[in-house]
C-alpha positions, 0 to 999 in steps of 0.5 A, spaced: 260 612 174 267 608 177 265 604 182 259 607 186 252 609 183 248 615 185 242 615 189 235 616 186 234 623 190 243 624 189 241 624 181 235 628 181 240 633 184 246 631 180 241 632 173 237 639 176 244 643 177 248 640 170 244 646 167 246 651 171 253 649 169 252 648 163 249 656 163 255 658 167 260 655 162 256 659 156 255 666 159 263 666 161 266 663 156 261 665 149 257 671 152 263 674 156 267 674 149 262 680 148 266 684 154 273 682 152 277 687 148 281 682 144 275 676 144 278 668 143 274 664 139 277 658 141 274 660 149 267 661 145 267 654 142 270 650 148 264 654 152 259 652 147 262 645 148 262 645 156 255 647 155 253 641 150 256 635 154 253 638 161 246 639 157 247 631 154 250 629 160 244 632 165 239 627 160 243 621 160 242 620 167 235 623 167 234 618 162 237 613 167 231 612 171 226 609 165 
């Protein structure tokens, strides 16, 4: 992070919602193409990108503690 790091309990937060987001962004933006009647496959490989940032991010600062 620029300039400020988090806190132990602050990254454990950080870390336990990421998922969430990264779920959000798949079921909107890859799932959500289902119900679309003209369905995007950019809107679906960026959702699938959003889901695996969120995911290798969430990891990075789990592994930060070790």
């Amino acid at each position: 992070m620029v300039g400020w790091k988090l806190k132990r309990g602050q990254r454990a937060m950080f870390v336990d919602k990421l998922p969430d987001a990264a779920n959000l962004a798949i079921g909107a933006l890859v799932f959500g193409q289902f119900l679309s009647p003209e369905p995007s496959t950019l809107l679906a490989v960026v959702g699938l990108a959003l889901w695996c940032v969120f995911i290798a991010w969430a990891a990075a600062l789990a592994g930060e503690d070790e």
